[in-house]
N, C-alpha and C positions, 0 to 999 in steps of 0.2 A: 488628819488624813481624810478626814468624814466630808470634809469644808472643804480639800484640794477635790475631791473628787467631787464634791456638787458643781465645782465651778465649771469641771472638766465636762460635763454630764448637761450644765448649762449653755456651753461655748458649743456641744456638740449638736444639742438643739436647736439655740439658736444658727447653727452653720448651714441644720439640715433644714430649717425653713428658709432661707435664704438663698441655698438650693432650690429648693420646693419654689419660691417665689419667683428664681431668676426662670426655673423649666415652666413655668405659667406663662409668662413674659416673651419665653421665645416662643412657647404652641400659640401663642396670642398673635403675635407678629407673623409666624407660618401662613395662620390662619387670615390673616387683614391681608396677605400678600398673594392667596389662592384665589380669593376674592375679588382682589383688586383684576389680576390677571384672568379670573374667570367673566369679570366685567367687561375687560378691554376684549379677551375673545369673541365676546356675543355681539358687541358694538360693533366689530371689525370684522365680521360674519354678515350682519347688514350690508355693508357696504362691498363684499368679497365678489360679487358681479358686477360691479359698477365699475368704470373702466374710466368712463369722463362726466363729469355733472357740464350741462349744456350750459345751463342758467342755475344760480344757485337763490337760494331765498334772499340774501342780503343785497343782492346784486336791484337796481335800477333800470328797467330795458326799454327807453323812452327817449327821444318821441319815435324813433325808427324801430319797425322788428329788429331781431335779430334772426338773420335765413340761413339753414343748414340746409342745400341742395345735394340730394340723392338722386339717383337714377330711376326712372318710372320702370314697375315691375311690367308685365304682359297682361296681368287683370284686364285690362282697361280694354286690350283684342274682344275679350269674349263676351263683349256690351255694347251695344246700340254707341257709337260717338255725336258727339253732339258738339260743334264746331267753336267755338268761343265758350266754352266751360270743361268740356274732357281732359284730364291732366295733359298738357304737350311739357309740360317741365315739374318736378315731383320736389317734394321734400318737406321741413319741419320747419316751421318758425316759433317765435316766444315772442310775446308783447308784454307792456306793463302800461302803454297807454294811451288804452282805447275804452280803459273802463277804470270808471275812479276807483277809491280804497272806498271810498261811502257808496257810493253805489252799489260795490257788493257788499258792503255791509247790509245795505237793505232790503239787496236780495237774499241776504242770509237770513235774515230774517223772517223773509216770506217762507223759504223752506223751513225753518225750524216751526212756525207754526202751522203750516201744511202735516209736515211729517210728524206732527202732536198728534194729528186727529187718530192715529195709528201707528204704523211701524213695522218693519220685520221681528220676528224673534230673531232672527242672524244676525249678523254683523253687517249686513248692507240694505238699505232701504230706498227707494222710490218715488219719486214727484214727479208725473208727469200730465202737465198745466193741459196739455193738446188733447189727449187723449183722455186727461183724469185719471190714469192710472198711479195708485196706491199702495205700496207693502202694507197689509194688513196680515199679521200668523206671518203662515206658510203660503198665503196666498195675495190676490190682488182683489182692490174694491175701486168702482169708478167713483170718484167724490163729487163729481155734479149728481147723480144719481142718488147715490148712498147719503149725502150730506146735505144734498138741495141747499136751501136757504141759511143753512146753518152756518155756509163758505161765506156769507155777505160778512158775518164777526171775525172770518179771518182773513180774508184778503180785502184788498180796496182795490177800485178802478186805478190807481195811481200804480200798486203794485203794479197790477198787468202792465199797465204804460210802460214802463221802467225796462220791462223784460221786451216790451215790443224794439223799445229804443237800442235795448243791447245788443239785442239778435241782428238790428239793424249793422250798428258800428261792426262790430265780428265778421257780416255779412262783407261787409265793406273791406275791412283792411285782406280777406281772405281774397277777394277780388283784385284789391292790388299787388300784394306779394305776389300773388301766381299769374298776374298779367290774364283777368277771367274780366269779361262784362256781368257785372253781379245782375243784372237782369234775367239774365241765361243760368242762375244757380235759385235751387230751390229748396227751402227748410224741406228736409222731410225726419222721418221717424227710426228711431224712437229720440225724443230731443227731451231730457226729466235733469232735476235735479237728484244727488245722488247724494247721501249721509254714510260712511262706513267708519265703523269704530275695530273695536278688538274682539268683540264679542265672537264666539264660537259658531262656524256657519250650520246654520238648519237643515237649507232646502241647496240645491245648484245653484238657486238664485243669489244665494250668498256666496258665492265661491268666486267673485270678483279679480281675485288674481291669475289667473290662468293668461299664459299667450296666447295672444287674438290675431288677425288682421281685419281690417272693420269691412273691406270690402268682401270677404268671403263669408261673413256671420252676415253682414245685411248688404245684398248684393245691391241696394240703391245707391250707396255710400259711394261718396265721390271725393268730400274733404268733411273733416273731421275739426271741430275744435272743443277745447275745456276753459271755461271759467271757473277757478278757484277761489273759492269764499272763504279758506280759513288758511292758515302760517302753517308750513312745516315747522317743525323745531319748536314750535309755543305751542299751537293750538294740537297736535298728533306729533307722531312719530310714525316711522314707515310713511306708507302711503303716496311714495315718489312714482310719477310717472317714469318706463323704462321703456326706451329704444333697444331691441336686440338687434342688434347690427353683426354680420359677417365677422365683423372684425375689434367687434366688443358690446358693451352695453353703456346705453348714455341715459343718462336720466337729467328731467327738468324738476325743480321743486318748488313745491304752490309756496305761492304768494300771494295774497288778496289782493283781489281784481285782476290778477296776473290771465292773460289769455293766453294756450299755448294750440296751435292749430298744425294741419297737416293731411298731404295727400293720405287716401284712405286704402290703398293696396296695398301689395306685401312688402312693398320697398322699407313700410312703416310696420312691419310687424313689431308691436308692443306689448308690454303686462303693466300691473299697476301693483306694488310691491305690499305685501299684506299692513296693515294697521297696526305699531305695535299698544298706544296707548292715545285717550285723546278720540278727537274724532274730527273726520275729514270733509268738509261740505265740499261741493262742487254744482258746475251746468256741464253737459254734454248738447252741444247746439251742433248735428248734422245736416248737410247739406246735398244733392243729389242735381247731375244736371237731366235728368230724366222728368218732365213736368208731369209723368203718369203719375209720380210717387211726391208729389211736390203737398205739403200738409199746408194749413193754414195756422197764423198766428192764435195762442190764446185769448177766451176773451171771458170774463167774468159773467158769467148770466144774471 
């Protein structure tokens, strides 16, 4: 009897860990399946405003832009016109090739040494070659000033060349898309390179996602383009440019050397979607047909 009941007492043991293992088994799976679904929520949350991707990263957009024609807002009324350059027809294009992949690679590289010499504490930082302006903290330092000679060990005459040559081509295909004599269009400010990662924003300066429209933040603004130095999807995440349109939200996504440009009124009211990881280089090259506001190209002292 001693012996039927140890056996009983064994079976019953081993039954209740076997239980005990398969209830592991299933909280285990519960658990991989809250996760999996709490993964796909947050992924599908990203994307929960985006209506249409214009351009996507994998995509090729060469030798022709690709033109998305909008309607010209009424900004354009309350401005001096200026006849072969004032928007007469409005809207957004995407290029892949006007600017090589190595070419911004080596403008990527000029920013990434530039923006060593300093930095924001936030999540967005600063290069601007024109004016010398610098994120440095919570504030801004001129680097021909602040750095003098010390800029000859990070930049070269070559760099600047490169950046002169860009601004050129940009200058160019901007004047053909919109049917402008690029004669009658002028670089003006603020024109920098821009570094934004994940990092927690400090100052307002770091608070880069907000909707803009470029023509009422800087009233010279007349077309607007971005060179993209780093790959969505490899190099960050987030960080998609967003068209908010009437009738949904379109976003473009960088691609290195990808240029995406456009009239600068409200027809183009835009945000830039926060960073989730990673980080984002770009150029901001504006243009103005107002020659009061017209800046001159960098140039290495």
């Amino acid at each position: 009897i001693q012996i039927r009941w140890g056996k009983i007492g064994n079976a019953l043991r081993q039954g209740s860990s076997w239980r005990g293992s398969r209830l592991l088994v299933a909280l285990l799976l519960v658990a991989l399946s809250a996760c999996g679904a709490a993964t796909w929520l947050y992924m599908t949350s990203l994307d929960s405003d985006v209506t249409e991707t214009l351009v996507s990263q994998g995509e090729l957009v060469a030798p022709q832009p690709r033109v998305y024609s909008v309607q010209c807002s009424e900004d354009y009324d309350n401005y001096k016109r200026y006849p072969g350059c004032t928007p007469q027809k409005c809207g957004r294009a995407v290029t892949d090739g006007v600017v090589t992949r190595e070419e911004a690679q080596t403008l990527r590289r000029l920013a990434e040494r530039g923006l060593a010499l300093a930095g924001s504490e936030g999540g967005a930082s600063i290069l601007d070659l024109h004016s010398g302006a610098l994120s440095m903290g919570k504030q801004f330092v001129n680097i021909y000033r602040y750095f003098g000679e010390r800029l000859k060990d990070v930049f070269t005459q070559e760099d600047f060349q490169l950046y002169r040559d860009v601004r050129g081509r940009i200058q160019e295909v901007i004047a053909q898309t919109f049917g402008l004599d690029p004669a009658l269009m002028y670089l003006t400010k603020p024109t920098f390179f821009s570094r934004i990662n994940s990092t927690a924003a400090k100052t307002q300066h770091d608070e880069y996602w907000h909707p803009h429209i470029d023509k009422v933040t800087y009233g010279s603004f007349d077309y607007t383009s971005l060179l993209y130095l780093s790959d969505y999807g490899s190099d960050f995440t987030g960080g998609r440019f967003v068209f908010m349109d009437q009738n949904g939200n379109r976003t473009v996504e960088p691609r290195t050397g990808r240029v995406s440009f456009f009239s600068s009124g409200s027809e183009n009211l835009h945000r830039v979607e926060k960073v989730m990881w990673g980080t984002r280089y770009a150029i901001t090259v504006s243009f103005t047909c107002d020659p009061a506001h017209a800046i001159s190209d960098p140039a290495l002292p």
